[in-house]
C-alpha positions in Angstrom: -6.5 -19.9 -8.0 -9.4 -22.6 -7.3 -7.8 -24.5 -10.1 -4.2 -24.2 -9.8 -2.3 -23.9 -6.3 -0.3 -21.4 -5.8 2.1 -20.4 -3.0 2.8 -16.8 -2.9 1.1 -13.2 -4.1 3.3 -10.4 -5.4 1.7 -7.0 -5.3 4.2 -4.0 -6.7 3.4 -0.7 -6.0 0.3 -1.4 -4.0 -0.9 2.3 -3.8 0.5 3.5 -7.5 -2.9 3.6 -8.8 -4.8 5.0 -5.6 -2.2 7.8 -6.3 -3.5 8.7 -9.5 -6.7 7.8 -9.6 -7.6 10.3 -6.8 -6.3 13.7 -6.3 -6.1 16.1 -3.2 -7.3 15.7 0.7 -10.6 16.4 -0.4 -10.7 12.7 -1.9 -8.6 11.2 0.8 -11.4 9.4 2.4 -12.4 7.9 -0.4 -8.9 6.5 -1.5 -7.9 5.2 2.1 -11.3 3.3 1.7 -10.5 1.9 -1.7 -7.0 0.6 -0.5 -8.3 -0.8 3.0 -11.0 -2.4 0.6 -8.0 -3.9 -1.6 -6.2 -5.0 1.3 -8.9 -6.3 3.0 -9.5 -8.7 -0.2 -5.7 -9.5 -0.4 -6.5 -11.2 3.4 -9.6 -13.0 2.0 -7.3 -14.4 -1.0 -4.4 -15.6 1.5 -6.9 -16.6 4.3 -9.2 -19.1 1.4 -6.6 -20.3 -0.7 -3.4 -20.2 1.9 -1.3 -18.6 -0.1 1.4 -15.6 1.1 1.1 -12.1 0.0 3.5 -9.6 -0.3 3.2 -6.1 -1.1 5.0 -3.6 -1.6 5.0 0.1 -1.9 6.3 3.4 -3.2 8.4 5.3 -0.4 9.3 9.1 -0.8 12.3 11.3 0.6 11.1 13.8 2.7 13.1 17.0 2.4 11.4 19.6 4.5 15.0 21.7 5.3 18.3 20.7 7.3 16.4 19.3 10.3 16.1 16.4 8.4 20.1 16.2 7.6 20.4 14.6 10.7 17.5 12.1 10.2 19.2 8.5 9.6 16.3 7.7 7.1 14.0 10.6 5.2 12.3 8.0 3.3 8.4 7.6 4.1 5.6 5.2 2.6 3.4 6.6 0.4 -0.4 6.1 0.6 -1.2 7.2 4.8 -1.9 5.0 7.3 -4.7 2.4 6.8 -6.1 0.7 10.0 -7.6 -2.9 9.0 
C-alpha cells in the first residue's frame, strides 16, 4: 500500500478464522481480543493510507422454537459483540 494507492479494503468473512481457531467460552476472551486486535489494525490501515474498508461477516439463523416464527429476521452475526 505505501507503493501503490489504493481506494477500498474488502475483508470476507471477518470472524471465519476466529471461529476455528478457538473453540468454547473458555477461549472467548482470547478470541474477542484477537478480532478487536484485527479490527483495530483495519482502522490504522484506513486511517494512514485513506483507504475504505469493508467487512463483512458470517450471520446464523437462530432457531430456538416457534417464538421465533414470528421474529421478522432470525438471522444474527456471528463472532459477539466487540467494543473498540
Amino acid at each position: 500500500m505505501c507503493e501503490n494507492r489504493f481506494a477500498l479494503l474488502v475483508v470476507d468473512s471477518a470472524t471465519a478464522l476466529y471461529r476455528t481457531d478457538f473453540s468454547g467460552r473458555g477461549e472467548l476472551s482470547a478470541r474477542q481480543m484477537g478480532l478487536a486486535k484485527f479490527l483495530r489494525n483495519l482502522q490504522r490501515i484506513a486511517d494512514e493510507f485513506g483507504v475504505a474498508v469493508v467487512i463483512s461477516n458470517q450471520v446464523v439463523a437462530t432457531v430456538d422454537g416457534g417464538a421465533m416464527m414470528f421474529q421478522a429476521d432470525a438471522k444474527k452475526p456471528i463472532g459477539g459483540h466487540v467494543n473498540l
